[in-house]
N, CA, C and O atoms as CSV, one atom per row, in Angstrom:
chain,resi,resn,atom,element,x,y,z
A,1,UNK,N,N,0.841,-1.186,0.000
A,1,UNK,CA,C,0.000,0.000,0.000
A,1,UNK,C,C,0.879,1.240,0.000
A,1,UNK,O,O,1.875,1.438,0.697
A,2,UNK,N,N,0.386,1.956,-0.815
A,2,UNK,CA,C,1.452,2.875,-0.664
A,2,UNK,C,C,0.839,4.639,0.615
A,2,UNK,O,O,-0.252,5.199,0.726
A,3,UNK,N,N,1.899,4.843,1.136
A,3,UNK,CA,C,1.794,5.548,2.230
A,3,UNK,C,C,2.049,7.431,2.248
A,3,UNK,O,O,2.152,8.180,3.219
A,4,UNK,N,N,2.093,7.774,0.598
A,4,UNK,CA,C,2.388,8.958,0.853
A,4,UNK,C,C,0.705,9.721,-0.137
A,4,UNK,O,O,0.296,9.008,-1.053
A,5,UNK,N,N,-0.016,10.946,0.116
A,5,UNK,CA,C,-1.020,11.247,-0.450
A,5,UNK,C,C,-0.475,11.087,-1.789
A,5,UNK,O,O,0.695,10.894,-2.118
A,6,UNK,N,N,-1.804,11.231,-2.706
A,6,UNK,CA,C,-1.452,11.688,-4.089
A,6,UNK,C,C,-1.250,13.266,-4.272
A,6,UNK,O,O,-1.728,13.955,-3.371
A,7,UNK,N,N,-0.701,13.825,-5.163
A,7,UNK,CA,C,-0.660,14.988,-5.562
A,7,UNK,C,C,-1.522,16.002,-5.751
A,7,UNK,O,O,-2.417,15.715,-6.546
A,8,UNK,N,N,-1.566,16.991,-5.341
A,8,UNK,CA,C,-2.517,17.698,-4.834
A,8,UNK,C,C,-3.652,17.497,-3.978
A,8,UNK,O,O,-4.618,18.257,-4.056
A,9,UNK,N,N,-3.617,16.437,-3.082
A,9,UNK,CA,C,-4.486,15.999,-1.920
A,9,UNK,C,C,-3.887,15.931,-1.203
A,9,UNK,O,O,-2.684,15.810,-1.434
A,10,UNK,N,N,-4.421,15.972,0.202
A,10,UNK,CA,C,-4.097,16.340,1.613
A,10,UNK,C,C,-4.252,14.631,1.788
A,10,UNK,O,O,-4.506,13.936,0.804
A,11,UNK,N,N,-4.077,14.071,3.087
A,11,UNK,CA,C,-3.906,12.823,3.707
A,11,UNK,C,C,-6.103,12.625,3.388
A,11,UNK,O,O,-6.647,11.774,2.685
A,12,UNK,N,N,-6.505,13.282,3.869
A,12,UNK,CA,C,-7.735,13.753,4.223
A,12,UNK,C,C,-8.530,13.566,3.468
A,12,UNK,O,O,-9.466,12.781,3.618
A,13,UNK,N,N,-8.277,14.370,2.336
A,13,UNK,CA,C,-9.041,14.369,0.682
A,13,UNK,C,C,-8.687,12.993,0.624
A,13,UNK,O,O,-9.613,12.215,0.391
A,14,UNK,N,N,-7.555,12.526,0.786
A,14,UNK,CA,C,-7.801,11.391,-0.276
A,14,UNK,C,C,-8.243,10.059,0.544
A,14,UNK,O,O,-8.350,8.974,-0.027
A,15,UNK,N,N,-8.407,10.176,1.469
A,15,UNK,CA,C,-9.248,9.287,2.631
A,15,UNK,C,C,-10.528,9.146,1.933
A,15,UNK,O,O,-11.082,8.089,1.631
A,16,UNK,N,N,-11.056,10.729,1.645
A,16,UNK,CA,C,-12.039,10.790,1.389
A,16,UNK,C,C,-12.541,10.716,-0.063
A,16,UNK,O,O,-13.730,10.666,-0.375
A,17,UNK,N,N,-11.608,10.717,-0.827
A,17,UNK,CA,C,-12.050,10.290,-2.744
A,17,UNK,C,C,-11.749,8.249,-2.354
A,17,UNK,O,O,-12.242,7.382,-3.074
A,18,UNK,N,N,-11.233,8.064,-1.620
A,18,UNK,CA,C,-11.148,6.569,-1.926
A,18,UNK,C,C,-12.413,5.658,-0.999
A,18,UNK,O,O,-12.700,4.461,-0.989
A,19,UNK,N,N,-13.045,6.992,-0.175
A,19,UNK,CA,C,-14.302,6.255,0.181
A,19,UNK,C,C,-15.643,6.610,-0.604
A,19,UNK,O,O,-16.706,6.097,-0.253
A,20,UNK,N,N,-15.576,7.436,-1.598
A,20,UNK,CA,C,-16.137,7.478,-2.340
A,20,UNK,C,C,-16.225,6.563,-3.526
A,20,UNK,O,O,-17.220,5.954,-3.922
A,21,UNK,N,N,-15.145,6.569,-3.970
A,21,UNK,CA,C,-14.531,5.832,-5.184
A,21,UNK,C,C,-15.207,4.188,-4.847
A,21,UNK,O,O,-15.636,3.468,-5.748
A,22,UNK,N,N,-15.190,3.762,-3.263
A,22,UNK,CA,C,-15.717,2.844,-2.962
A,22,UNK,C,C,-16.705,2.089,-2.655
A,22,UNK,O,O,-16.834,0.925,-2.275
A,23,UNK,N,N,-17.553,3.171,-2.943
A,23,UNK,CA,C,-19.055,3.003,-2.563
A,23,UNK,C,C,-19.487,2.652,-3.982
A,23,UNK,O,O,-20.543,2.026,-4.069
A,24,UNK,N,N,-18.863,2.943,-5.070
A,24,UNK,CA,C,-19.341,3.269,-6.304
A,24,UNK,C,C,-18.987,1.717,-6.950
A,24,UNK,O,O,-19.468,1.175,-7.945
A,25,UNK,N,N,-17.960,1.227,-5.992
A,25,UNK,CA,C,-17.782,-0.480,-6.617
A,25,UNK,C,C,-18.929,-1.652,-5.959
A,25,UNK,O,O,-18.678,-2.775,-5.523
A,26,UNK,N,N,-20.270,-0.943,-6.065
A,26,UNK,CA,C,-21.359,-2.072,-5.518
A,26,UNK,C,C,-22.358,-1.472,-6.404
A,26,UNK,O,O,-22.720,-0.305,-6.558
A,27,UNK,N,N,-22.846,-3.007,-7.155
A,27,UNK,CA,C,-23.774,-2.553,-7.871
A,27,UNK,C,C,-25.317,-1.828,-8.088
A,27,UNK,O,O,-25.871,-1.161,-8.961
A,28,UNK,N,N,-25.634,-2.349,-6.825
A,28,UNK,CA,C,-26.782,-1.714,-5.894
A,28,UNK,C,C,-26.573,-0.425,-5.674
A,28,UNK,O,O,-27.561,0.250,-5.967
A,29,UNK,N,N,-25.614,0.219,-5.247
A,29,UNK,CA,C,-25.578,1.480,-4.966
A,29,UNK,C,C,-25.156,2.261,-6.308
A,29,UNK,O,O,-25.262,3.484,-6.395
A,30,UNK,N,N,-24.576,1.296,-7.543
A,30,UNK,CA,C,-24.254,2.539,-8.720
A,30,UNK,C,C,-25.441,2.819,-9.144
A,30,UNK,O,O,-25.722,4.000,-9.347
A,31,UNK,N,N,-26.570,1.609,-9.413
A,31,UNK,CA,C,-28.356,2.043,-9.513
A,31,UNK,C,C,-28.702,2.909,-9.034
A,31,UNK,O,O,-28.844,3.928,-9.709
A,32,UNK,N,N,-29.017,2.910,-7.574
A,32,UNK,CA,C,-29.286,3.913,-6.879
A,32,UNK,C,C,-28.746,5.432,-7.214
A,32,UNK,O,O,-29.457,6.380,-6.882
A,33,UNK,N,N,-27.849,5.596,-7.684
A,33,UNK,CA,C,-26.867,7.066,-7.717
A,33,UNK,C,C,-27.705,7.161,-9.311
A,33,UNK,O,O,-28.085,8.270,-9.687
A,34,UNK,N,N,-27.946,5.944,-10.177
A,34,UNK,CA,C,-28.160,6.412,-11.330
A,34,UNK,C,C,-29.970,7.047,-11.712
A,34,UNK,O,O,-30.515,7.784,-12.534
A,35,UNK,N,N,-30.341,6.221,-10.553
A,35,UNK,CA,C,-31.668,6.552,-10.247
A,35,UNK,C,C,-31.968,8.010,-9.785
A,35,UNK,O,O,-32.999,8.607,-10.097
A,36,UNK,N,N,-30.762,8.640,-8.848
A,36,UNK,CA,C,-31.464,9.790,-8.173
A,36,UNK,C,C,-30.722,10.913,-9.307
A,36,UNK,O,O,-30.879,12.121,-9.134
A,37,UNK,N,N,-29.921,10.392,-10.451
A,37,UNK,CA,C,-29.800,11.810,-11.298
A,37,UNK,C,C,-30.786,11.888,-12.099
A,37,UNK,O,O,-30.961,12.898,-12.779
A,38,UNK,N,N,-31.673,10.728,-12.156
A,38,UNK,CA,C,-32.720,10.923,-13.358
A,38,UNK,C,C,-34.553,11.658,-12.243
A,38,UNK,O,O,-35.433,12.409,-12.662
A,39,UNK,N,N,-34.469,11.261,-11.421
A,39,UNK,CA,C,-34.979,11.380,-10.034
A,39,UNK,C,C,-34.830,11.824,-8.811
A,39,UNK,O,O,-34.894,11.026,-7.876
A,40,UNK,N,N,-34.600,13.200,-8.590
A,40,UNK,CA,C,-34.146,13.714,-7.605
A,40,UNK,C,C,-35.301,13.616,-6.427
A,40,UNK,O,O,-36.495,13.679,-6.719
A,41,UNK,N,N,-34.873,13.467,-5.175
A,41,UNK,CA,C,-36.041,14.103,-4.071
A,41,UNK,C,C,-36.849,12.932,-3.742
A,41,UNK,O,O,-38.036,12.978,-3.417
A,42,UNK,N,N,-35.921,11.566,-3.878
A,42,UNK,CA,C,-36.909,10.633,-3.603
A,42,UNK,C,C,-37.079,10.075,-2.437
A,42,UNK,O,O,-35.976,9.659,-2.084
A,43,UNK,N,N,-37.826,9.857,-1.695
A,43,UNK,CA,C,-37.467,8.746,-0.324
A,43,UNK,C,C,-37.288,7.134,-1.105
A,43,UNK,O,O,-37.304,6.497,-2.159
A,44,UNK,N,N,-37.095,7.104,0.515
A,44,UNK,CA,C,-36.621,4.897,0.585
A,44,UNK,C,C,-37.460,4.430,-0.035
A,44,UNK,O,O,-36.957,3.951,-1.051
A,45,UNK,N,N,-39.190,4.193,0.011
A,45,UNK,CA,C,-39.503,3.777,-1.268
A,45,UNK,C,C,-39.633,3.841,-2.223
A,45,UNK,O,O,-39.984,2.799,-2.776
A,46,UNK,N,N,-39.481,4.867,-2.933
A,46,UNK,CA,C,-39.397,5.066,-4.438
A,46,UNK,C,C,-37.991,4.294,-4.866
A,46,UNK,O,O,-38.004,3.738,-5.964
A,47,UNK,N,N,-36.806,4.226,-4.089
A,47,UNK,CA,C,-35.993,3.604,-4.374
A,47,UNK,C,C,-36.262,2.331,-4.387
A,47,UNK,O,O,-36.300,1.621,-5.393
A,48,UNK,N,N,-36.498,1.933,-3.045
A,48,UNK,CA,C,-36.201,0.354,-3.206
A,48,UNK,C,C,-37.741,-0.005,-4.499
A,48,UNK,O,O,-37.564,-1.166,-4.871
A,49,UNK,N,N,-38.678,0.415,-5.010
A,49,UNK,CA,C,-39.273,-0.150,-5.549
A,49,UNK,C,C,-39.026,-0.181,-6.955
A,49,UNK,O,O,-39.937,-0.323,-7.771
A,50,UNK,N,N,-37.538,-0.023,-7.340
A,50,UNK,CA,C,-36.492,-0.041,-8.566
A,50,UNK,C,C,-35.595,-1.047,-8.511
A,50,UNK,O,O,-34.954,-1.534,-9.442
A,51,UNK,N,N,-35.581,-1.479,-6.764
A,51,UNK,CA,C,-34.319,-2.448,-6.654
A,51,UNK,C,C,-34.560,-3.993,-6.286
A,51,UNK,O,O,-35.345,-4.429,-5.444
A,52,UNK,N,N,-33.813,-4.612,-7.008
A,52,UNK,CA,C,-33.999,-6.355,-6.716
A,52,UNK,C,C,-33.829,-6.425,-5.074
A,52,UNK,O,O,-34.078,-7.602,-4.813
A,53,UNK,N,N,-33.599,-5.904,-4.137
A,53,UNK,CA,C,-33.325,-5.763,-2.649
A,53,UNK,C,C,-34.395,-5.595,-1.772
A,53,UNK,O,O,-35.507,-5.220,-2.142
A,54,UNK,N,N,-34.032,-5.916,-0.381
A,54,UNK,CA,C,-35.766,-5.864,0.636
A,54,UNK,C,C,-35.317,-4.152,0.962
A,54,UNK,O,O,-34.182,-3.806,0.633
A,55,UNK,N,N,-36.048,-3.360,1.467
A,55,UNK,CA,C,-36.387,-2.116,2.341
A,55,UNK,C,C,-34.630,-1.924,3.241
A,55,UNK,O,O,-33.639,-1.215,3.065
A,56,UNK,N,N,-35.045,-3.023,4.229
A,56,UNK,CA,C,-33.233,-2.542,4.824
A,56,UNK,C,C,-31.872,-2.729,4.445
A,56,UNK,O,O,-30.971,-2.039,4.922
A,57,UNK,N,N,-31.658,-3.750,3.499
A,57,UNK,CA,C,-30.666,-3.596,2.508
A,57,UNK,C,C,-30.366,-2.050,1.636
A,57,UNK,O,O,-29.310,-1.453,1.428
A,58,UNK,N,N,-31.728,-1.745,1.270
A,58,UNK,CA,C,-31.648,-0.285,0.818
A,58,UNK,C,C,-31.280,0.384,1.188
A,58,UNK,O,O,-30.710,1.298,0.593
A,59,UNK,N,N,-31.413,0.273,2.320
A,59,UNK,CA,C,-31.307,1.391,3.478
A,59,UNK,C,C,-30.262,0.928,3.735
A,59,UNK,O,O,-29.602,1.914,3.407
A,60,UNK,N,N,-29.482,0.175,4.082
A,60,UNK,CA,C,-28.218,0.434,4.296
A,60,UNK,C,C,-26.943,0.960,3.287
A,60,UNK,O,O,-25.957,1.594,3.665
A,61,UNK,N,N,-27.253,0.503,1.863
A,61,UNK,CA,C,-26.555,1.360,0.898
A,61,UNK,C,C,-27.180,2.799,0.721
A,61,UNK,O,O,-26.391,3.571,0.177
A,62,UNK,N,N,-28.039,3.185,0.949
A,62,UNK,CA,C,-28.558,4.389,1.398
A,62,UNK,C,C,-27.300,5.039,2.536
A,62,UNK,O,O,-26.488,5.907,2.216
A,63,UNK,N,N,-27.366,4.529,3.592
A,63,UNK,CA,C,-26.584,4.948,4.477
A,63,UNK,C,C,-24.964,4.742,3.923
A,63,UNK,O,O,-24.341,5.624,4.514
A,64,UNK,N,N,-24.254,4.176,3.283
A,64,UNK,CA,C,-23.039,4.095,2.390
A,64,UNK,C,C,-23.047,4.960,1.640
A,64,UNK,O,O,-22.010,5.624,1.625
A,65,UNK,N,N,-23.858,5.266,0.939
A,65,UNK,CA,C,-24.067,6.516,-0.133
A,65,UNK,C,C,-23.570,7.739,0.600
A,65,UNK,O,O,-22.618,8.492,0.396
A,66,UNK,N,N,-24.528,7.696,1.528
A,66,UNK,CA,C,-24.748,9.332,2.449
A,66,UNK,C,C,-23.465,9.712,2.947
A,66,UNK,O,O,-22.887,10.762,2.666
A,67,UNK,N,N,-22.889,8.468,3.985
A,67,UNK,CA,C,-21.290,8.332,4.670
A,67,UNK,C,C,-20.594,8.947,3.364
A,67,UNK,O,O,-19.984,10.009,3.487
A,68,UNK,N,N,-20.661,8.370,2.230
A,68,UNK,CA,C,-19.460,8.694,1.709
A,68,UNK,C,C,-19.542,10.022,1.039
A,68,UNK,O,O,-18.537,10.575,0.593
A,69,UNK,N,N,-20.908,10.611,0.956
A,69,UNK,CA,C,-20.944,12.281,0.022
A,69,UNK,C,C,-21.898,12.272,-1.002
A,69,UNK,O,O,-22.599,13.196,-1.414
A,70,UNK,N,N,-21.802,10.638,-1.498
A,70,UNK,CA,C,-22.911,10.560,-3.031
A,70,UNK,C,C,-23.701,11.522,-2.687
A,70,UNK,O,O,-23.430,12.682,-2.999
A,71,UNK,N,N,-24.976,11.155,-1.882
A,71,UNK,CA,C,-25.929,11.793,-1.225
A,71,UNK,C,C,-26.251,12.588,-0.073
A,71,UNK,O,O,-25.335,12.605,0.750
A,72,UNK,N,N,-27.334,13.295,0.260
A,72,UNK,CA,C,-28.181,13.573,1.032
A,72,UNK,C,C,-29.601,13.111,1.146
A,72,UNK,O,O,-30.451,12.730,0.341
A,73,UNK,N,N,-29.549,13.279,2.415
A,73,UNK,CA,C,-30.967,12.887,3.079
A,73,UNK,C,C,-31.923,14.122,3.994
A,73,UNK,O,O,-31.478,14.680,4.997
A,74,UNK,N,N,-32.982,14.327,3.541
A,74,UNK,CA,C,-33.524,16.036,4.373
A,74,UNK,C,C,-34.834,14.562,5.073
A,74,UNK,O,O,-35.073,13.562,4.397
A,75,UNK,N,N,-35.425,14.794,6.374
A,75,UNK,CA,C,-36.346,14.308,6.964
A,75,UNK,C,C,-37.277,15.108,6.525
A,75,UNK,O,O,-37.089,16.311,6.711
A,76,UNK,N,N,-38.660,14.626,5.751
A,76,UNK,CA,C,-39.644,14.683,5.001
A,76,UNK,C,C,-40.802,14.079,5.850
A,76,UNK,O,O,-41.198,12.992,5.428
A,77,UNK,N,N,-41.324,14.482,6.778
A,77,UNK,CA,C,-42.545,13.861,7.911
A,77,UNK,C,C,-42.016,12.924,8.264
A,77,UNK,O,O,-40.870,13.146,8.654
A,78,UNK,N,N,-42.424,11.624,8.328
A,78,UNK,CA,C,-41.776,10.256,8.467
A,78,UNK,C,C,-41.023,9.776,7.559
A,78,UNK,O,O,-41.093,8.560,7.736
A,79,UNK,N,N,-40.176,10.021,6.479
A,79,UNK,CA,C,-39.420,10.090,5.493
A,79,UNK,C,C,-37.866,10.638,5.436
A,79,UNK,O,O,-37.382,11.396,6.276
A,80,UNK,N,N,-37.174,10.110,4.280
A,80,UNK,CA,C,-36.404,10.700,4.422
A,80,UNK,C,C,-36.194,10.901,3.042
A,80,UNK,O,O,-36.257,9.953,2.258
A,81,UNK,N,N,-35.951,12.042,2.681
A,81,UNK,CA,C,-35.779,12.324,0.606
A,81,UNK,C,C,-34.689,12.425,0.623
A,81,UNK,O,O,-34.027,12.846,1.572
A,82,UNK,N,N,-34.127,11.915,-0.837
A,82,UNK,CA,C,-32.594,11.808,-0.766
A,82,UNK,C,C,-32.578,12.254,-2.116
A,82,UNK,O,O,-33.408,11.992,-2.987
A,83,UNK,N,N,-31.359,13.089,-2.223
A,83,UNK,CA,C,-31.255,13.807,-3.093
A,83,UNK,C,C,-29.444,13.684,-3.370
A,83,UNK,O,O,-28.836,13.384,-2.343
A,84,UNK,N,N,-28.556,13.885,-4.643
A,84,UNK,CA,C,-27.477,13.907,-4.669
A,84,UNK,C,C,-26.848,15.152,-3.925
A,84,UNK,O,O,-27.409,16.246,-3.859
A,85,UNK,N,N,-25.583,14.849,-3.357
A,85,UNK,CA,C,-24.799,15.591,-2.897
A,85,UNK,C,C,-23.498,16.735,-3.825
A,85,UNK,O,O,-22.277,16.734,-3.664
A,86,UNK,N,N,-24.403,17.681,-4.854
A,86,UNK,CA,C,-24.029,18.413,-5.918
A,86,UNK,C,C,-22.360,18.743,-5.477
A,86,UNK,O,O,-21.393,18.516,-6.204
A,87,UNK,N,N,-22.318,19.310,-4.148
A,87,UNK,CA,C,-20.894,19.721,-3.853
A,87,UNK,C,C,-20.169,18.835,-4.036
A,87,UNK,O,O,-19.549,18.818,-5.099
A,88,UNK,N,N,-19.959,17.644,-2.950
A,88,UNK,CA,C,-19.054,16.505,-3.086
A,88,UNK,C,C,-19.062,15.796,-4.329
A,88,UNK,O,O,-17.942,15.307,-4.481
A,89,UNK,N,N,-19.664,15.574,-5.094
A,89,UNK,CA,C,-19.722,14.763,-6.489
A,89,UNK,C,C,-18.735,15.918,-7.569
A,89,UNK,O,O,-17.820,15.529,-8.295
A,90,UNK,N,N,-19.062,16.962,-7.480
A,90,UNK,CA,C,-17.868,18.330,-8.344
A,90,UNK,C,C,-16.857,17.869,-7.685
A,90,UNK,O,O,-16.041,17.118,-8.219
A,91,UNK,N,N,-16.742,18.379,-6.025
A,91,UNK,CA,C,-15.111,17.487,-5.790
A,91,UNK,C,C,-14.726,16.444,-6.167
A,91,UNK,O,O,-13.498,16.410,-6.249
A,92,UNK,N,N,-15.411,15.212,-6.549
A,92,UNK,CA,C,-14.932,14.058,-6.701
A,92,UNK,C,C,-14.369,13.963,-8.380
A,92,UNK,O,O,-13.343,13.420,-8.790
A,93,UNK,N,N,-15.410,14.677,-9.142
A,93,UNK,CA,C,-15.060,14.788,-10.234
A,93,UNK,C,C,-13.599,15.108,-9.983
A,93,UNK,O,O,-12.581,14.428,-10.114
A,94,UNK,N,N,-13.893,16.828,-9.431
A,94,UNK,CA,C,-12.609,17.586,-10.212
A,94,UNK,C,C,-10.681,16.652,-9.231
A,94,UNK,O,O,-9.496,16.711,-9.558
A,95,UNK,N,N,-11.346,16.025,-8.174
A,95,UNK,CA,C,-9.967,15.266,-7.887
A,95,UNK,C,C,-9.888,14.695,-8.440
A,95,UNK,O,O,-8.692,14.722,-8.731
A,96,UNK,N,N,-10.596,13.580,-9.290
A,96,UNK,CA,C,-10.120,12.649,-10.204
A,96,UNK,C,C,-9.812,12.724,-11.364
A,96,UNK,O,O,-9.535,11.679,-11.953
A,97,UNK,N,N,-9.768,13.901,-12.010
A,97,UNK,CA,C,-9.078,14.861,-13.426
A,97,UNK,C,C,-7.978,15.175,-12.796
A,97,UNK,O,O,-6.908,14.773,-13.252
A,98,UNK,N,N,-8.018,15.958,-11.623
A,98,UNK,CA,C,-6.442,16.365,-11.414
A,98,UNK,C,C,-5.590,14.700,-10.942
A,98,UNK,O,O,-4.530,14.388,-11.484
A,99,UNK,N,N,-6.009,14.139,-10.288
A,99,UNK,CA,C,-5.287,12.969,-10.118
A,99,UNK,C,C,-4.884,12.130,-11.010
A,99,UNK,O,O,-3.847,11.494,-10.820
A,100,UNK,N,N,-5.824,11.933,-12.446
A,100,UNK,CA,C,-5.689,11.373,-13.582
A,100,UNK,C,C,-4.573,12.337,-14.779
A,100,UNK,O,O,-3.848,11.859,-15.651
A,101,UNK,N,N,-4.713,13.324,-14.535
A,101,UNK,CA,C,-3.869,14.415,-15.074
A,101,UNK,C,C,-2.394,14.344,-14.794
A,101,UNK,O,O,-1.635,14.456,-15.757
A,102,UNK,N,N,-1.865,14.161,-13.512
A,102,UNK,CA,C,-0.574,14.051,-12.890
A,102,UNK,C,C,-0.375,12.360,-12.990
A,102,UNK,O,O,0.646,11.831,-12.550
């Protein structure tokens, strides 16, 4: 493993592009991410009723998503709408051009 950041990332950033980067290697959750750009503002069931998965499986790549930045979640009455996380997804982009760049 190698032990020094990449270039132009802090120890920190790149903690944090490789837990991103990692959420994105499960197929359940790349659906999900592909679902909420076509579909913003959805709660847990509108999702899971797209996915081969039960309710808390969802919900737990739900909660992987969120941990890592994909998403947000706003509490909606008894709900929770989840919507992409516009900021962190530009960062993720733009580190992985500059990282792919160098």
């Amino acid at each position: 493993m190698i032990s020094c950041c990449s270039p132009g990332l802090s120890s920190e950033e790149e903690k944090k592009l490789q837990k991103m980067a990692h959420a994105l290697g499960n197929p359940v959750r790349f659906e999900i991410l592909k679902f909420l750009f076509t579909q913003p503002g959805c709660i847990t069931g509108d999702i899971v009723d797209i996915l081969p998965v039960s309710q808390s499986t969802t919900s737990q790549h739900l909660k992987v998503l969120k941990d890592a930045g994909w998403i947000e979640g706003e509490v909606a009455g008894t709900a929770v709408s989840y919507c992409l996380n516009q900021r962190d997804i530009s960062w993720f982009q733009e580190s992985m051009k500059d990282l792919l760049k160098d």
